[in-house]
BATOR-363439 format. One line per 4 residues: number of its first residue (from 1); their letters; for each residue x, y, z of N, C-alpha, C. Coordinates in pm, 1 decimal. Atoms other than C-alpha are relative to their C-alpha. Layout:
N
NUM> A> X,Y,Z,X,Y,Z,X,Y,Z | ...
This chain:
224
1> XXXX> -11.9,-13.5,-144.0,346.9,-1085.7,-2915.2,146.3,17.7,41.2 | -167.0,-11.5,15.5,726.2,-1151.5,-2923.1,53.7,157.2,8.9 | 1.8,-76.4,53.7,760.5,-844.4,-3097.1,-51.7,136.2,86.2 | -5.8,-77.0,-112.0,595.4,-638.1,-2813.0,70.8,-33.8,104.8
5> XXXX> -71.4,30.8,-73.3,766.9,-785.7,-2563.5,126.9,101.6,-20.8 | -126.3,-54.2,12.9,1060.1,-644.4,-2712.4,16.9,132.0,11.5 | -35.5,-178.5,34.3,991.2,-286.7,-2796.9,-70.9,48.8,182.0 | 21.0,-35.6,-119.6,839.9,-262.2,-2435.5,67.3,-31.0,63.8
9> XXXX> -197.5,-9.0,-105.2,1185.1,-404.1,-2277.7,84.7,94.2,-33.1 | -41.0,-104.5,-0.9,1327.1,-147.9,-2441.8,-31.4,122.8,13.3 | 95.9,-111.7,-76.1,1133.4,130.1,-2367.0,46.4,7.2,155.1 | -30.3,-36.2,-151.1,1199.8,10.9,-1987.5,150.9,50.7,19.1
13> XXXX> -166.4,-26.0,-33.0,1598.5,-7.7,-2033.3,24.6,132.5,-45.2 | -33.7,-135.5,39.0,1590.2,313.7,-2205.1,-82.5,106.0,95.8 | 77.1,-91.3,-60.6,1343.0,511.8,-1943.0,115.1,-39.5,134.6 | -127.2,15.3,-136.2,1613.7,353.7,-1639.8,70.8,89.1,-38.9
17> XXXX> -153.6,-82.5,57.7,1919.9,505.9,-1825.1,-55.8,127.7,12.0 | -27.7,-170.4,-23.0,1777.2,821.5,-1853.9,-30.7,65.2,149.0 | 64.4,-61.9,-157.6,1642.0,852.3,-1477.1,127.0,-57.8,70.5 | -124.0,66.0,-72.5,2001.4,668.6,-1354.6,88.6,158.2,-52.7
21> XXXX> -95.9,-80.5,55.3,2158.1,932.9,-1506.7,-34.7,140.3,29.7 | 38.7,-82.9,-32.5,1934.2,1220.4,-1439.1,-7.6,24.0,162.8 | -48.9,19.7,-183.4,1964.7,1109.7,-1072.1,138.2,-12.8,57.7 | -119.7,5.3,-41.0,2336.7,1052.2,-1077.7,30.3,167.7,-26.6
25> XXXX> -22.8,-117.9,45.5,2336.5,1379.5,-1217.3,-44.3,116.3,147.4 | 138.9,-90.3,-124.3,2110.4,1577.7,-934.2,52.9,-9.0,164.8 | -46.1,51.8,-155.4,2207.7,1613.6,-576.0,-114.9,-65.1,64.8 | 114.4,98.2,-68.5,2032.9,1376.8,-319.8,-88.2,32.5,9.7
29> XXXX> 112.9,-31.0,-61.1,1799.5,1627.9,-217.7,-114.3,-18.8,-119.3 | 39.0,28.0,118.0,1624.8,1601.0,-574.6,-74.4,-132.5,7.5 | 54.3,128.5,19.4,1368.3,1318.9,-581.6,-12.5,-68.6,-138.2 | 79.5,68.2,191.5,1395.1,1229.0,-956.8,-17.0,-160.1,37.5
33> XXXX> 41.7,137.2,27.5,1406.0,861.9,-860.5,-110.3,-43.5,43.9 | 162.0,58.9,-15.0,1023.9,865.6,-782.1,-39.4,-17.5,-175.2 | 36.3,32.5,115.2,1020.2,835.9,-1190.5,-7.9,-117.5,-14.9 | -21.3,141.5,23.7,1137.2,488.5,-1170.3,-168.4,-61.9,7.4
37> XXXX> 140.0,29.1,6.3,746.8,434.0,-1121.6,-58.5,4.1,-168.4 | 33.5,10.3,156.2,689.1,452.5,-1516.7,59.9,-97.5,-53.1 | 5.2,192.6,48.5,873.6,189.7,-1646.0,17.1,-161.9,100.1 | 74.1,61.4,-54.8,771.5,16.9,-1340.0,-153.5,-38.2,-27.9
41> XXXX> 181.5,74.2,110.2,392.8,8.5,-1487.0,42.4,-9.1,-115.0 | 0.4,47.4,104.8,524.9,-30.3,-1801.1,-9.9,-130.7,-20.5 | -31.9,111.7,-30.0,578.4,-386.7,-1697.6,-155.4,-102.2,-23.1 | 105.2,4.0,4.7,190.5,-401.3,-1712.1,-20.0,-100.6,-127.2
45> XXXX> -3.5,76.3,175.7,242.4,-463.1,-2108.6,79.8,-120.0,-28.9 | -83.2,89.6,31.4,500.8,-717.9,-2063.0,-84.4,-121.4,31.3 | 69.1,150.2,-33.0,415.8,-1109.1,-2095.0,72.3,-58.0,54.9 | -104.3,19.9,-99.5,616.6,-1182.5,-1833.6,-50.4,25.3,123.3
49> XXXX> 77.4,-25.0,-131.5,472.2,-1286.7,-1491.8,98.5,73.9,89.3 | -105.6,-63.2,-122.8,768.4,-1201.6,-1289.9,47.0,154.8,-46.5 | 13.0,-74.2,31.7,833.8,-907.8,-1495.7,55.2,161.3,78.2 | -29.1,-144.3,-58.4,785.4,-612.8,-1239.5,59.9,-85.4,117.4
53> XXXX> -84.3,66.5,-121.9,1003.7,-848.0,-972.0,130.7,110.5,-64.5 | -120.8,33.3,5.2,1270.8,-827.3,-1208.3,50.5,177.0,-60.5 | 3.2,-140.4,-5.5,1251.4,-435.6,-1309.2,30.2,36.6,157.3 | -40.4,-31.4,-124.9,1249.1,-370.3,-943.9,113.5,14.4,59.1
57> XXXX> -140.4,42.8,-36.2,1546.5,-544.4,-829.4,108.3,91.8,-89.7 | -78.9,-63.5,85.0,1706.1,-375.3,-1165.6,38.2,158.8,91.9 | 26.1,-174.2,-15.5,1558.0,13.6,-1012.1,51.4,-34.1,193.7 | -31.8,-6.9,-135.7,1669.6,-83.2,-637.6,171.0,18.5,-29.6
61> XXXX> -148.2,-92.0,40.6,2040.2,-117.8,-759.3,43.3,94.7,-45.4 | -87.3,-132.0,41.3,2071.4,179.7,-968.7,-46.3,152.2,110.5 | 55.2,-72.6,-103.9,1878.9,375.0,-659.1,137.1,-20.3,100.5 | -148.6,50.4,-120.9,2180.6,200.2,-421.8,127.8,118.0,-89.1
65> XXXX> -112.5,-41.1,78.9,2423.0,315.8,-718.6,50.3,161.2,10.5 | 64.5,-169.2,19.6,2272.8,700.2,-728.4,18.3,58.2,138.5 | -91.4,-57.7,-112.6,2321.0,735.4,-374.5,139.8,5.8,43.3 | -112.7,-51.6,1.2,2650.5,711.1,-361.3,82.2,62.9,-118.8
69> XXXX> -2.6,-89.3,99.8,2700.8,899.3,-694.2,5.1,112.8,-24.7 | 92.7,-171.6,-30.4,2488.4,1196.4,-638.7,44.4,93.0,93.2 | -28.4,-53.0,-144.3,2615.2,1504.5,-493.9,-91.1,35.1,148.8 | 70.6,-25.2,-110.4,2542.9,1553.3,-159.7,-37.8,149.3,39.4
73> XXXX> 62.7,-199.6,-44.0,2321.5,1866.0,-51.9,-74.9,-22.6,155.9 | 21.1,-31.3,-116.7,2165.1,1712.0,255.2,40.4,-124.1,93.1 | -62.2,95.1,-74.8,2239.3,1446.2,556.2,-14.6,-123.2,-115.7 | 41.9,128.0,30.8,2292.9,1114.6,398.2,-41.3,-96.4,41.6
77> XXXX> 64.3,60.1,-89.0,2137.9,939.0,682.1,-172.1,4.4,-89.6 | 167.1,-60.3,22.4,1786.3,1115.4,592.7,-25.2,-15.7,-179.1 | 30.7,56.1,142.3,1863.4,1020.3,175.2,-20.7,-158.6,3.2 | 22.7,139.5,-32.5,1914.7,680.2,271.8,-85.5,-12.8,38.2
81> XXXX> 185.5,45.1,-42.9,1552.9,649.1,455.1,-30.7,7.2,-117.7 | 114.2,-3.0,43.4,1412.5,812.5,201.5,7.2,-145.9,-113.7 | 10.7,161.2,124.6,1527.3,559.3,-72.8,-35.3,-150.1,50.7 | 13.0,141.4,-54.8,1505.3,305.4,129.3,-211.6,-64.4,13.8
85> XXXX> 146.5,-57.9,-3.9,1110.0,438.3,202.8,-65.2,-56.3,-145.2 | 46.7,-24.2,164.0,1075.2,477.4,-189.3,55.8,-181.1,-53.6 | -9.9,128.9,91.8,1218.4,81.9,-248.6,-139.2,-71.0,57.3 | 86.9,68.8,-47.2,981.1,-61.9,-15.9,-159.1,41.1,-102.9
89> XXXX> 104.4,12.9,88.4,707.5,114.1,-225.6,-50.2,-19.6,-150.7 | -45.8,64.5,176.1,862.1,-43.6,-557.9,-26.5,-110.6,7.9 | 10.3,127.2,46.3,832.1,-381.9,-414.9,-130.8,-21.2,38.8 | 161.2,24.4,-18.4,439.6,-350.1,-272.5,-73.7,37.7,-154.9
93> XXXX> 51.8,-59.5,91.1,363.2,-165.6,-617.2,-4.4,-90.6,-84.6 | -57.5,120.1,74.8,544.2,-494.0,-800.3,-77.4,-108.6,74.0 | 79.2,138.7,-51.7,362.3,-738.2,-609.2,-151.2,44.9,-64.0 | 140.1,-50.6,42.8,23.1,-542.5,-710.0,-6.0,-9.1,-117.2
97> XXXX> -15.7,58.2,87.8,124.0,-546.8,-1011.2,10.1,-145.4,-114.9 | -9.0,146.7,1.6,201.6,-911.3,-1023.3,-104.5,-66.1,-5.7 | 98.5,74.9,-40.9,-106.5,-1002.8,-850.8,-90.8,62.8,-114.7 | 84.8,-48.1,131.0,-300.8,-788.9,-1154.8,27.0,-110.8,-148.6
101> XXXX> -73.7,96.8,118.5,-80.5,-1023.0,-1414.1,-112.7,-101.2,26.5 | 35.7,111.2,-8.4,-174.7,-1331.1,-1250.4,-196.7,-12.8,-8.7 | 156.7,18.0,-18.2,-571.8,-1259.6,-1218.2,-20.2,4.9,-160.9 | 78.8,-10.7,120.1,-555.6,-1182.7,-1590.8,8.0,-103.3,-96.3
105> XXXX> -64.9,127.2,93.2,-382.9,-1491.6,-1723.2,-114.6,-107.7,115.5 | 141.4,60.9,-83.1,-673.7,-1665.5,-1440.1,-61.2,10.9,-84.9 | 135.8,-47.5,105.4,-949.0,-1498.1,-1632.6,28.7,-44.4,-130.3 | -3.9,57.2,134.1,-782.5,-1579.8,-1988.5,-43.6,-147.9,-2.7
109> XXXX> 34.4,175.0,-8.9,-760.4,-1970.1,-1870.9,-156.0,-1.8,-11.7 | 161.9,29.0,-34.5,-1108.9,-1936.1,-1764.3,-68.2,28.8,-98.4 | 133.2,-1.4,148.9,-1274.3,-1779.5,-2044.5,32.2,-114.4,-106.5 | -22.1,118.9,125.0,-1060.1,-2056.6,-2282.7,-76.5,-122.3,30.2
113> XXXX> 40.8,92.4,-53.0,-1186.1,-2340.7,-2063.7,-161.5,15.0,-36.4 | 122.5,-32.8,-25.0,-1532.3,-2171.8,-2059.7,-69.7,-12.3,-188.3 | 37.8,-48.0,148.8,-1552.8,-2127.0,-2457.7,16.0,-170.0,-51.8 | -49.5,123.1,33.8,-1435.1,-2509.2,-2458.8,-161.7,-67.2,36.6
117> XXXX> 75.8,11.1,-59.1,-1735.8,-2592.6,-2268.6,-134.4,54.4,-66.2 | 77.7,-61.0,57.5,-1956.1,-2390.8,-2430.8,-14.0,-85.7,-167.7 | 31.4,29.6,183.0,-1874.3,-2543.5,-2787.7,-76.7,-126.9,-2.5 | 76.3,112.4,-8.7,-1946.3,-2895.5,-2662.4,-152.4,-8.5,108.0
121> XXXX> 110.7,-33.1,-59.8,-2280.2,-2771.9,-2482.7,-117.1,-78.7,-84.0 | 146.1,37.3,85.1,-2589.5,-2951.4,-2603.1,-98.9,92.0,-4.8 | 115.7,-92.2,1.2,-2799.0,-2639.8,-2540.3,54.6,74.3,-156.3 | -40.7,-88.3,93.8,-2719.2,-2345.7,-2821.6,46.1,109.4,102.7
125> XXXX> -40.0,-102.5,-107.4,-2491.6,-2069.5,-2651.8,17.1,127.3,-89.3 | -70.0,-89.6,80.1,-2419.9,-1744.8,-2792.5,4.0,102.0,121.7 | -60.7,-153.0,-38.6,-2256.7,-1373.9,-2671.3,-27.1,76.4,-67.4 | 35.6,-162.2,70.6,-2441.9,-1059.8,-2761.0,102.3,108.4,115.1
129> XXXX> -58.3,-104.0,-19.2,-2241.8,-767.6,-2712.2,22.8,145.2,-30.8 | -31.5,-120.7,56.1,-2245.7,-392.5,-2835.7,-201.4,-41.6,-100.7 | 147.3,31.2,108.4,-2618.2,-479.0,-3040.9,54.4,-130.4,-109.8 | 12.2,88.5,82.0,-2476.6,-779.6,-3212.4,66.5,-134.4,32.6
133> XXXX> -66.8,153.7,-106.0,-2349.4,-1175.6,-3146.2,126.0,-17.9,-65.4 | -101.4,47.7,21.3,-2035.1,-1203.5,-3121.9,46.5,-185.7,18.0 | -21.2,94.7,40.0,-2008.3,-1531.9,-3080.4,-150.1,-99.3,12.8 | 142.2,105.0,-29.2,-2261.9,-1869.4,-3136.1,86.9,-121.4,-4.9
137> XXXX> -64.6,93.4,4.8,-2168.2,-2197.1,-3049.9,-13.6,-145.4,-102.1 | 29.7,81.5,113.0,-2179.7,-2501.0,-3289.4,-162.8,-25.8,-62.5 | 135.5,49.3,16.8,-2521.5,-2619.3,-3178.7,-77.4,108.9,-81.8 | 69.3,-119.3,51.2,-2633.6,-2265.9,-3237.3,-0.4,-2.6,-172.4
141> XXXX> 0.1,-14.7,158.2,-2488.9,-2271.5,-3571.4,-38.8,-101.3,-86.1 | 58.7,100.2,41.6,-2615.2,-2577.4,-3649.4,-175.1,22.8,-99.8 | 166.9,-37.2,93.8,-2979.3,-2412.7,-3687.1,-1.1,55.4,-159.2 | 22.7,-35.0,103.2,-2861.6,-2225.4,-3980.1,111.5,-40.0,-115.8
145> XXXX> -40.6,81.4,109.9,-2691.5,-2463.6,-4181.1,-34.5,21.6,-158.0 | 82.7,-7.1,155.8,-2900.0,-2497.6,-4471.3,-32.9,153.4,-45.6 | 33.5,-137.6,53.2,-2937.7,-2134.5,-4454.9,136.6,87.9,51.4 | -86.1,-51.2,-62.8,-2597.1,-2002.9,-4420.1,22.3,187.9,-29.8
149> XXXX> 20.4,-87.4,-26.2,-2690.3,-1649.5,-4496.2,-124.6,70.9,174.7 | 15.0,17.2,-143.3,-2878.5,-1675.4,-4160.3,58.5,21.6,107.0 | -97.4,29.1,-92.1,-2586.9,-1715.8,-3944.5,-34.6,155.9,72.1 | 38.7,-119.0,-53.9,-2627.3,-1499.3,-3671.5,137.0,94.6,48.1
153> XXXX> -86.5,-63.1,-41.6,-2300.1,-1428.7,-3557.5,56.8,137.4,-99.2 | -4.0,-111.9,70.9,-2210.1,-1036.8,-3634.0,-122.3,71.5,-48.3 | 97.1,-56.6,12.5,-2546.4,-973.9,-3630.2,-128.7,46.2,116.1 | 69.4,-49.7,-113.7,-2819.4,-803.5,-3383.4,-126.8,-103.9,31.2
157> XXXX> 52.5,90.6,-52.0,-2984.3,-1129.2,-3231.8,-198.7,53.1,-37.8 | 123.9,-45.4,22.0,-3323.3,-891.9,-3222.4,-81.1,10.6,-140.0 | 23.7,25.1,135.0,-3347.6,-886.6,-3598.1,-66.1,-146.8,-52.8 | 52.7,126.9,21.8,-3392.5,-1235.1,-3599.2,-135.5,-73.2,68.0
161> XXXX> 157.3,58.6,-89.3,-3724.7,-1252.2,-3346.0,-100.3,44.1,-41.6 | 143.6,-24.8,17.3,-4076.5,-1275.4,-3391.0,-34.9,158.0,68.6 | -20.1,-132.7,-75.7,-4150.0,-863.5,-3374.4,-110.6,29.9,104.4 | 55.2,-64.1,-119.6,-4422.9,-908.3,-3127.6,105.1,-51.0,160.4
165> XXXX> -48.5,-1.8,-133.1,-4177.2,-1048.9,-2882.3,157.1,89.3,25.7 | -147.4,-43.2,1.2,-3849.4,-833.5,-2970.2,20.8,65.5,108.4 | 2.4,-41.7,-122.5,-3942.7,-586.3,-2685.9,17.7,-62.5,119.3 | 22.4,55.4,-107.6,-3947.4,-846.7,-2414.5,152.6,-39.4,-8.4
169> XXXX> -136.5,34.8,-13.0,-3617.9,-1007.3,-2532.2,129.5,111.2,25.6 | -80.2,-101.9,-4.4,-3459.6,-674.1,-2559.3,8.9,-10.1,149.0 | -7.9,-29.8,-123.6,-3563.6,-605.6,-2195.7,78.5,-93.2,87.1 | -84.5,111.8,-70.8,-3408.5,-915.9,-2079.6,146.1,2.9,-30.1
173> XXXX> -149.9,-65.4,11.6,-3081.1,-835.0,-2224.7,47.6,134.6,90.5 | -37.9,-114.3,-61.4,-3087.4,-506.7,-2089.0,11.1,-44.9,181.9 | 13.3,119.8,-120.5,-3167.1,-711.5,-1768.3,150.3,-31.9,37.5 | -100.8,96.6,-11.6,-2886.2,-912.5,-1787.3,108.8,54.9,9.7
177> XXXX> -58.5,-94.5,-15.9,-2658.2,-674.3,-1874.9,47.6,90.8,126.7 | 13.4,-30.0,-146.4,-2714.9,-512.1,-1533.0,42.6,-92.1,87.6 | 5.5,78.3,-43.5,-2643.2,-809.8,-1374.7,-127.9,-151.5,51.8 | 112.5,87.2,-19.1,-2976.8,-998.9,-1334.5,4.0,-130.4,-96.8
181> XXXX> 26.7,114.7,145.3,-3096.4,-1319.0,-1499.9,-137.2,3.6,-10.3 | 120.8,-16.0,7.8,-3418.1,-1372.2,-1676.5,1.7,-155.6,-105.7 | 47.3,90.1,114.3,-3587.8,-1624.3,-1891.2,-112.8,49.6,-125.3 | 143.5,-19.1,95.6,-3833.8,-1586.5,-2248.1,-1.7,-156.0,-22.9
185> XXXX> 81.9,124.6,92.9,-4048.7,-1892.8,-2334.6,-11.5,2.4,-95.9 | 91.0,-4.5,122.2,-4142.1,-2018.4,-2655.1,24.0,130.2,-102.8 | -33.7,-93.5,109.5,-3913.1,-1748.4,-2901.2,2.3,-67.2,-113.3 | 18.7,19.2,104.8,-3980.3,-1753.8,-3220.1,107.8,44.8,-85.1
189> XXXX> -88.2,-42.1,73.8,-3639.4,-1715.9,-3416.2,-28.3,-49.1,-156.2 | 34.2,45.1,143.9,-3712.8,-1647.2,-3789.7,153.6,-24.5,-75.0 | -88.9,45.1,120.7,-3471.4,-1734.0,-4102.1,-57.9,36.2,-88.7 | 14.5,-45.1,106.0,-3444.6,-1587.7,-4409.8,-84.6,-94.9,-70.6
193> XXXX> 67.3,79.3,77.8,-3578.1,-1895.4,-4582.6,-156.6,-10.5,50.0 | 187.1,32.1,-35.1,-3927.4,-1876.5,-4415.1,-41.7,-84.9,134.7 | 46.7,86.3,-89.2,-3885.9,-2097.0,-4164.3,73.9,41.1,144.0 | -1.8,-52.7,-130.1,-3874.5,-2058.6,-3769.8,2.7,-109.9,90.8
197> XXXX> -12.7,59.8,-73.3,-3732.2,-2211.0,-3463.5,-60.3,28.6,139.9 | 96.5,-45.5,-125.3,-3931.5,-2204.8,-3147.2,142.1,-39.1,100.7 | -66.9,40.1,-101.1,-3683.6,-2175.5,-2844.4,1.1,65.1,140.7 | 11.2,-79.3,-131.7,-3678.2,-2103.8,-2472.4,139.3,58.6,5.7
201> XXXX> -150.6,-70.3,2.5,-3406.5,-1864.9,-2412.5,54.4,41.5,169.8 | -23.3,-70.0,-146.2,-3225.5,-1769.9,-2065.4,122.7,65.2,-6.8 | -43.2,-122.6,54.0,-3032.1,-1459.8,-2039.3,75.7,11.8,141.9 | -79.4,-12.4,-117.9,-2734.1,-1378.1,-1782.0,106.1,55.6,-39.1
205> XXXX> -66.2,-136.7,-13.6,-2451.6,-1125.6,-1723.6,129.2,-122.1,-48.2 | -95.1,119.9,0.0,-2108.9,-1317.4,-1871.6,129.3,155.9,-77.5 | -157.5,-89.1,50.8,-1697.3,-1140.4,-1934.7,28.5,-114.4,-110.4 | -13.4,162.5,91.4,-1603.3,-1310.7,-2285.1,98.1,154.2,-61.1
209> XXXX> -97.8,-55.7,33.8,-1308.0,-1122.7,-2467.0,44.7,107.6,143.2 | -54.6,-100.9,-74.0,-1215.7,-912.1,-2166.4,-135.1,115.5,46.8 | 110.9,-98.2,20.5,-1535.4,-743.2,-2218.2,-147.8,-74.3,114.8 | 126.7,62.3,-11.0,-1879.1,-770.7,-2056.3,-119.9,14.0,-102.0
213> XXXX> 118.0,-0.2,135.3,-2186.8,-896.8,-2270.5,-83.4,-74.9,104.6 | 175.1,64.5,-54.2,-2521.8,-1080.6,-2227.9,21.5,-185.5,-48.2 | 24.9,153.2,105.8,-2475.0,-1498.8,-2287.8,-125.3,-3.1,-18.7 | 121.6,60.8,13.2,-2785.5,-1648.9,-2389.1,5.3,-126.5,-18.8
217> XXXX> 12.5,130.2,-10.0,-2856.9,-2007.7,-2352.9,-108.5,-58.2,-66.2 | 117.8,36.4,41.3,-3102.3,-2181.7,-2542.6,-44.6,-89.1,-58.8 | 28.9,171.1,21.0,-3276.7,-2527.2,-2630.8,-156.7,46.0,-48.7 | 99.7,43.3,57.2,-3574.1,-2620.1,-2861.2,-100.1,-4.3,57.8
221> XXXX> 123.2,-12.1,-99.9,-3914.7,-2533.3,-2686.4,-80.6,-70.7,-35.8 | 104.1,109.6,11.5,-4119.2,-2803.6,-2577.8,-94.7,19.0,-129.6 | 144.8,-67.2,32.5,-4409.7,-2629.9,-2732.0,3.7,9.4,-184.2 | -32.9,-11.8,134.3,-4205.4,-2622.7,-3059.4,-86.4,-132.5,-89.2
């Protein structure tokens, strides 16, 4: 992570220099300093909340610098607006930016908290995603202990059900997926070794790596 950090700070200091320079270079009338908007989102990649504050402030001085630099071709009254125009929409762009940071380091907390929660769950939890479970939580993995070729995680949840009900569970994923929730009664999850867990399952729309998938929730059916 370090390690990006770095090669994407330089990337920004080296995309300034060449637009400070291509703008000191250029008479006023010349807008090159609407570039400064690129390693302004570059800032995107940085792990650094303040980040596009502190790029900003950097691209507002060498914008101050460039106007009095740059030859003049038209009023400098009417260059001054415009830069002045063009900072104001460096520091709404940097706050948007910002506020994108902060919702995603939100959402990280939340899914860590949520995966914390999930492990100490007394139900069984798992995350299907793409046709297979990415994750199962202890309890879950608990069922296939004794059978640890079983384990479901990395594998397509449907493989493992009784095949007169695979259609129904499918549909409920697909369900869920969409946003809906659903419930199946009384699934019959087989194991390689022969033997089968009866469980009620309930099915709902959940973001777990960044991604959306299907959780599933599920506890030992009465009926078992």
């Amino acid at each position: 992570m370090g390690e990006n950090n770095l090669r994407i700070s330089v990337e920004i200091l080296a995309l300034l220099m060449i637009i400070v320079i291509a703008d000191v270079s250029t008479p006023l009338g010349f807008s090159v300093w609407i570039l400064y908007f690129i390693p302004l989102f570059l800032t995107l990649s940085l792990e650094m909340r303040n980040g596009p504050f502190i790029v900003t402030g950097i691209i507002i001085v060498l914008i101050a610098l460039s106007f009095f630099l740059s030859p003049q071709d038209i009023s400098p009254l009417y260059a001054l607006l415009n830069r002045l125009f063009f900072s104001c929409m460096l520091v709404a762009t940097a706050f948007l930016i910002w506020n994108h940071k902060i919702r995603g380091e939100n959402l990280k907390l939340s899914e860590k908290n949520y995966r914390i929660l999930t492990e100490w769950s007394p139900d069984a939890v798992l995350v299907y995603r793409d046709g297979a479970v990415r994750y199962a939580n202890r309890v879950f993995l608990r069922m296939f202990d004794a059978d640890p070729a079983g384990t479901p995680v990395g594998r397509d949840i449907l493989a493992l059900i009784q095949p007169e009900q695979k259609e129904l569970v499918r549909e409920r994923i697909r369900q869920a997926a969409l946003g809906a929730q659903g419930e199946v009664a009384d699934v019959r999850l087989l194991r390689p070794a022969g033997r089968d867990v009866r469980l009620d399952m309930a099915f709902r729309e959940v973001c777990w790596d960044n991604c959306p998938g299907v959780l599933i929730i599920a506890r030992i059916s009465d009926s078992a």
